[in-house]
TORKOL-4160 file (C-alpha; in steps of 0.2 Angstrom, whole numbers, padded with zeros to 4 digits, m for minus):
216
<pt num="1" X="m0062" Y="0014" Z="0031"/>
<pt num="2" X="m0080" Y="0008" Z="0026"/>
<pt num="3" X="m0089" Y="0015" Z="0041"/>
<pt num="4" X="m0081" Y="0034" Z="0037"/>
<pt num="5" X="m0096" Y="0045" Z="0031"/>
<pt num="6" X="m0100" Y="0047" Z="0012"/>
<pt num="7" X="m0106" Y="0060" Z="0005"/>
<pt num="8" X="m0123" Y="0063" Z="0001"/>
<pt num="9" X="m0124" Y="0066" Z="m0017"/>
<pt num="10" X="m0118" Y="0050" Z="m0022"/>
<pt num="11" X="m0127" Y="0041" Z="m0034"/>
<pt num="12" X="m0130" Y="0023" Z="m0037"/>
<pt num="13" X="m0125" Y="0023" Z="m0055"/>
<pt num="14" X="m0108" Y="0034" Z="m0051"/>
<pt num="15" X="m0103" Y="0019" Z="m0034"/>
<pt num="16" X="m0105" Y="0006" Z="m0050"/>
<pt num="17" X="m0096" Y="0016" Z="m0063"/>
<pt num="18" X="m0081" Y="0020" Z="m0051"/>
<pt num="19" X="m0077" Y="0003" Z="m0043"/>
<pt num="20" X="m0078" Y="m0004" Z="m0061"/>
<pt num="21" X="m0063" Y="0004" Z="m0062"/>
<pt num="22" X="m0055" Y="0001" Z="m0046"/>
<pt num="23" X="m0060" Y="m0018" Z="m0051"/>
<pt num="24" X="m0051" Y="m0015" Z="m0067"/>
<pt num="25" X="m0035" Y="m0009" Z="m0059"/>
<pt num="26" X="m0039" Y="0007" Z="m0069"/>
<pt num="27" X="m0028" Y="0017" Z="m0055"/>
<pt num="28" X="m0026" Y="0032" Z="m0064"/>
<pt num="29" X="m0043" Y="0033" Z="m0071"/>
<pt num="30" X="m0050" Y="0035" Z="m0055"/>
<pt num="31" X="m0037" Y="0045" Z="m0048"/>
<pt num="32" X="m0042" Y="0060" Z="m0061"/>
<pt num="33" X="m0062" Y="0057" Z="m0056"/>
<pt num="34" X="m0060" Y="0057" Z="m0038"/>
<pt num="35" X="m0048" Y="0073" Z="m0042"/>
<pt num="36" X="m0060" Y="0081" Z="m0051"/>
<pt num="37" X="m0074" Y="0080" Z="m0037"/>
<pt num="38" X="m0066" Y="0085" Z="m0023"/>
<pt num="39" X="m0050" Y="0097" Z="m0029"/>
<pt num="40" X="m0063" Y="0112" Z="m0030"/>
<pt num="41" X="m0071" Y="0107" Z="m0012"/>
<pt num="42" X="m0068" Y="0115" Z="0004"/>
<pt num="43" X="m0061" Y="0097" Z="0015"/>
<pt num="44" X="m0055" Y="0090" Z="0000"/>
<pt num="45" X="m0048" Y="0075" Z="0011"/>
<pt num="46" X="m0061" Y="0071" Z="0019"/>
<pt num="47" X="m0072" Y="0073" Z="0005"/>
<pt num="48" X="m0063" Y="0059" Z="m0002"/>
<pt num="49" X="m0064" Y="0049" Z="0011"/>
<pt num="50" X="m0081" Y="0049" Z="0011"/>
<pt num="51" X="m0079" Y="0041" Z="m0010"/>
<pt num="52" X="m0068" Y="0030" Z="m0005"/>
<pt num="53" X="m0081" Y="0022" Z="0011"/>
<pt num="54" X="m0093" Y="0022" Z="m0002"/>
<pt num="55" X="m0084" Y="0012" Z="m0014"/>
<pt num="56" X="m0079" Y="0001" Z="0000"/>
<pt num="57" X="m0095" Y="m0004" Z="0006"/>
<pt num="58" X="m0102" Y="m0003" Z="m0013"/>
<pt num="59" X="m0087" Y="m0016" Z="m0014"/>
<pt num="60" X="m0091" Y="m0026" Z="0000"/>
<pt num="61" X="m0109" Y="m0028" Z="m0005"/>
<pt num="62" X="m0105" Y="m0035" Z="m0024"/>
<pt num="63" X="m0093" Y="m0047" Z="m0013"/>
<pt num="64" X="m0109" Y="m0053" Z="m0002"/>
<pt num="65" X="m0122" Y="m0055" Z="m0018"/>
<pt num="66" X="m0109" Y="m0064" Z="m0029"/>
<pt num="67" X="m0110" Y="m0049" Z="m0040"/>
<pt num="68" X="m0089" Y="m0049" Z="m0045"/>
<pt num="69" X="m0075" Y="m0060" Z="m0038"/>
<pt num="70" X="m0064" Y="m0062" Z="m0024"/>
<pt num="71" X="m0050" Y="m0056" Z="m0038"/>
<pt num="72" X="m0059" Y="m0043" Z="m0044"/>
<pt num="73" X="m0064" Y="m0035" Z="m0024"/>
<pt num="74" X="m0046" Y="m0039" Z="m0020"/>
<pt num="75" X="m0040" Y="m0028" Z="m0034"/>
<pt num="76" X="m0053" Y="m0014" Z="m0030"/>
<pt num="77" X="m0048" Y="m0011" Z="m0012"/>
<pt num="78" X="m0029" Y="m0011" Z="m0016"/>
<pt num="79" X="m0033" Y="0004" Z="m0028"/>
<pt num="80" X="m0044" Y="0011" Z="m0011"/>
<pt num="81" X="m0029" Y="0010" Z="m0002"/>
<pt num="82" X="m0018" Y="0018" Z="m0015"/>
<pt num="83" X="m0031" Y="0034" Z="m0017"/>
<pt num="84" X="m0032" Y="0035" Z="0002"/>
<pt num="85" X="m0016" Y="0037" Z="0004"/>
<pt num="86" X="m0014" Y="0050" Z="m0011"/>
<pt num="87" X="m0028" Y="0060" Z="m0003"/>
<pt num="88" X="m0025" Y="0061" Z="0015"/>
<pt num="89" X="m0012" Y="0053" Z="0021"/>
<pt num="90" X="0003" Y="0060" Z="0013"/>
<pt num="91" X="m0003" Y="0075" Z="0016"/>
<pt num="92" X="m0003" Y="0073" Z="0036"/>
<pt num="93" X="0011" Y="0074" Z="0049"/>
<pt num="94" X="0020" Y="0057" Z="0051"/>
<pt num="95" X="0025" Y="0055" Z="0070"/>
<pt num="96" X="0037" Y="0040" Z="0079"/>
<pt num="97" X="0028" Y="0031" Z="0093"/>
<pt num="98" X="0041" Y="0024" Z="0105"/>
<pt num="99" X="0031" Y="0013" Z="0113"/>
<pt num="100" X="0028" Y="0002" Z="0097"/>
<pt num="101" X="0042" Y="m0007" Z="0086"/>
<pt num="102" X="0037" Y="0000" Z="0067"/>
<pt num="103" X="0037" Y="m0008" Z="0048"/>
<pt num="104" X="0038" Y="0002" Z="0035"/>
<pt num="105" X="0031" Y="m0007" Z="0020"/>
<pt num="106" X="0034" Y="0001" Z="0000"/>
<pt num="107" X="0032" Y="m0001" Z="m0016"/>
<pt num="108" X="0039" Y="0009" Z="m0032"/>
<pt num="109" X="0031" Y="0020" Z="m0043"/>
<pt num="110" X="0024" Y="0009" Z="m0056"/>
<pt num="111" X="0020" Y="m0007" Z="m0047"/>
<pt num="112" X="0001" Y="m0011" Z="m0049"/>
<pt num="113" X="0001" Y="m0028" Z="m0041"/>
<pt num="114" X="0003" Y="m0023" Z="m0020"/>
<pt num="115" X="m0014" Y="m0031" Z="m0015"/>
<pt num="116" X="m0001" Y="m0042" Z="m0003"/>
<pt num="117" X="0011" Y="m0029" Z="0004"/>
<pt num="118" X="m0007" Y="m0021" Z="0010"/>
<pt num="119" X="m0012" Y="m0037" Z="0019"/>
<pt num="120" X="0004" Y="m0039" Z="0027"/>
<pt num="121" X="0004" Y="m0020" Z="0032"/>
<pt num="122" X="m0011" Y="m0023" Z="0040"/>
<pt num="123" X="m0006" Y="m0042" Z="0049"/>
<pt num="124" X="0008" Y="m0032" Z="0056"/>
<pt num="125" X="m0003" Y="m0017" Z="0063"/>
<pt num="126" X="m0015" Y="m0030" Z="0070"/>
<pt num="127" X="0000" Y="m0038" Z="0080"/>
<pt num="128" X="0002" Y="m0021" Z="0089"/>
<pt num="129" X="0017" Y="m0013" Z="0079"/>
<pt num="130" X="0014" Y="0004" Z="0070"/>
<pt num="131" X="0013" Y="0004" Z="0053"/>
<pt num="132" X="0020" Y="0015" Z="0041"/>
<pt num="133" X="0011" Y="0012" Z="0022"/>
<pt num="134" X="0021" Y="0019" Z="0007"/>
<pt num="135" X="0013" Y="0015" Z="m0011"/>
<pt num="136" X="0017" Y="0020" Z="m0027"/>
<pt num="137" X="0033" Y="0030" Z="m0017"/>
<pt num="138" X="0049" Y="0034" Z="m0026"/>
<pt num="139" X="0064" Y="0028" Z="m0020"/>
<pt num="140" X="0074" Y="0042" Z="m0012"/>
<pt num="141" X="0057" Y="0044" Z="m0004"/>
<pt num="142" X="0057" Y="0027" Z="0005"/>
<pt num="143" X="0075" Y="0031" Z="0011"/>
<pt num="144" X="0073" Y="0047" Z="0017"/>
<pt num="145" X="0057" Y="0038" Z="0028"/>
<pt num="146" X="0069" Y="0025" Z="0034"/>
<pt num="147" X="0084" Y="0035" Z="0038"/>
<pt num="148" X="0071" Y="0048" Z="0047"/>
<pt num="149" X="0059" Y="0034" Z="0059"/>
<pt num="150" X="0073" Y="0020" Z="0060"/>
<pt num="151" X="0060" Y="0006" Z="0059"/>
<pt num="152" X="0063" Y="m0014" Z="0067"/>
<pt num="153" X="0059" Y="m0019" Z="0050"/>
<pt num="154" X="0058" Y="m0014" Z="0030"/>
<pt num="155" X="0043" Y="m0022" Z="0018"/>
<pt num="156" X="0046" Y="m0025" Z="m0001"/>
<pt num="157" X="0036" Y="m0033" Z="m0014"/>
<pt num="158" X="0043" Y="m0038" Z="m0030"/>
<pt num="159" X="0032" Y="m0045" Z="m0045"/>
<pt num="160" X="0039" Y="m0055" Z="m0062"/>
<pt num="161" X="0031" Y="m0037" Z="m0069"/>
<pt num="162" X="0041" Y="m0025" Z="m0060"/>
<pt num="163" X="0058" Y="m0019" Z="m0064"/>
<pt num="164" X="0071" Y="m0029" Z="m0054"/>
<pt num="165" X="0085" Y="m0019" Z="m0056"/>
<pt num="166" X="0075" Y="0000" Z="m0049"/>
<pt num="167" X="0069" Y="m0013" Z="m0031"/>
<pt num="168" X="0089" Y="m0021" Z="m0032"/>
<pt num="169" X="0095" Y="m0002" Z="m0031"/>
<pt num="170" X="0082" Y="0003" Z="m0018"/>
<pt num="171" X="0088" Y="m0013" Z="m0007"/>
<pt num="172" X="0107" Y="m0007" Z="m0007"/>
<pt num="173" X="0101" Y="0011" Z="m0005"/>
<pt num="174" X="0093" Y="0005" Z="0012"/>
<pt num="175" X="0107" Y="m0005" Z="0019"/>
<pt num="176" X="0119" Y="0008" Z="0017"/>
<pt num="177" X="0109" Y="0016" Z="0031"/>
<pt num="178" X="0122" Y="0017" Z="0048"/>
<pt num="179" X="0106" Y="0007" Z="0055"/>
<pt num="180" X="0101" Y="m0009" Z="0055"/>
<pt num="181" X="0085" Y="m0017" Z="0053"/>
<pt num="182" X="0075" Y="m0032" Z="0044"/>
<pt num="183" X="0073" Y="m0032" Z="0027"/>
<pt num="184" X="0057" Y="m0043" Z="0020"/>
<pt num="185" X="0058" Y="m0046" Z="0000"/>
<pt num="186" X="0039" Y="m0054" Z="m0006"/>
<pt num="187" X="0029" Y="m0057" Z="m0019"/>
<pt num="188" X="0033" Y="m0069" Z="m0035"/>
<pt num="189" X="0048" Y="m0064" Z="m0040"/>
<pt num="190" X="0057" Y="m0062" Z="m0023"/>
<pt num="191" X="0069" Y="m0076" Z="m0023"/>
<pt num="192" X="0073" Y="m0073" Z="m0041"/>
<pt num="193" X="0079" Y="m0056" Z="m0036"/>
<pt num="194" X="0087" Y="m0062" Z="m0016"/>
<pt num="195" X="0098" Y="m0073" Z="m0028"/>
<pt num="196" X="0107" Y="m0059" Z="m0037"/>
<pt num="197" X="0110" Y="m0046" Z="m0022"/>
<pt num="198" X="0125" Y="m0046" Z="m0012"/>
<pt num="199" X="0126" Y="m0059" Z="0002"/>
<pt num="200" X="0128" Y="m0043" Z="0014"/>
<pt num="201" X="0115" Y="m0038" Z="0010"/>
<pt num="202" X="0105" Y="m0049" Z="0021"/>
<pt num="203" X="0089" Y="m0048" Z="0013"/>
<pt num="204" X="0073" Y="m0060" Z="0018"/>
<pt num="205" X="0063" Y="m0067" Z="0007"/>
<pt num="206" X="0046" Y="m0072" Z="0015"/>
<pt num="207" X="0033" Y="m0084" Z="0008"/>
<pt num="208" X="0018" Y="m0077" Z="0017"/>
<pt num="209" X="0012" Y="m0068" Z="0031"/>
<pt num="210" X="0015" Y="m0080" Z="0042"/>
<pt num="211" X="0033" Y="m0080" Z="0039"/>
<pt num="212" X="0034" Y="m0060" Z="0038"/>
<pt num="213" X="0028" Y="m0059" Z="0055"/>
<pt num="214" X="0039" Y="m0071" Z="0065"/>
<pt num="215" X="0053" Y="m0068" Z="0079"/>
<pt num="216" X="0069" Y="m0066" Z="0075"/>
């Protein structure tokens, strides 16, 4: 994503101000800015995209000089990713490729803290399976995706944060599905909620990446 093009009117100042707020999980904050630049803008997308590589790299180097933590950098390119996926990719054609087994990873509305379902999304794309990345999605949503592309495996992320009961529903929705697939449950509050679903449910709750990306 950092080596995409930015645009050239960009200032200094403006890279600062904006991954301040990506830093500071200010999601919706930079949602409206990034809306307000390019809504008006022929190639709206890619216009974006340009922003968004010049926040990454404008990340990447407050990383190298010791300018803002590993915390605050991890925080910032979650919100990347969730901007990214706001302004190009949902609007794009999503197509099956049959020659690669596919995860689709999700989170709900609402959850801020999805730095690690990111990671594992990319581990998995790096190990040669096709990727399917829905943040901030609602749950009929990541449902409707399932029924539709059929994936090997499912990708959740619950927090002590989040609302248990909205990811408990969103489990049971998926395996009343007529298809059968892995579902991975991770973050901090995973086994807490693996304890109260149903013992049908076969639900997985994964430690790491390592664990997520082992054979069955």
């Amino acid at each position: 994503m950092a080596g995409r093009e930015a645009p050239a009117d960009l200032s200094p100042a403006f890279l600062e101000s904006f991954c301040r707020l990506l830093m500071a999980g200010e999601y919706r904050a930079a949602e409206r800015i990034l809306r307000t630049m390019t809504e008006s803008r022929a190639r709206h997308s890619r216009m974006a995209d340009g922003i968004l590589a010049a926040a990454a790299r404008h990340l990447g180097a407050k990383w190298e000089n010791d300018e803002a933590s590993f915390g605050e950098v991890s925080i910032g390119v979650a919100q990347i990713f969730r901007l990214n996926q706001a302004f190009g990719q949902r609007n794009l054609p999503w197509v099956r490729n049959t020659d690669q087994r596919l995860a689709v990873f999700a989170t709900l509305p609402g959850q801020g803290h999805n730095l690690g379902l990111v990671l594992a999304a990319e581990a998995f794309r790096q190990e040669n399976w096709q990727v399917d990345l829905l943040l901030d999605t609602p749950g009929h949503d990541v449902v409707e995706r399932v029924r539709r592309m059929r994936p090997e495996a499912v990708g959740l992320s619950i927090s002590t944060f989040d609302r248990k009961h909205q990811m408990a529903h969103l489990v049971g929705e998926l395996r009343a599905l007529p298809i059968w697939f892995r579902i991975m449950l991770g973050g901090t509050a995973a086994a807490e909620l693996a304890e109260t679903l149903p013992k049908g449910w076969r639900v997985e709750v994964v430690q790491g990446i390592d664990t997520a990306l082992r054979e069955d």
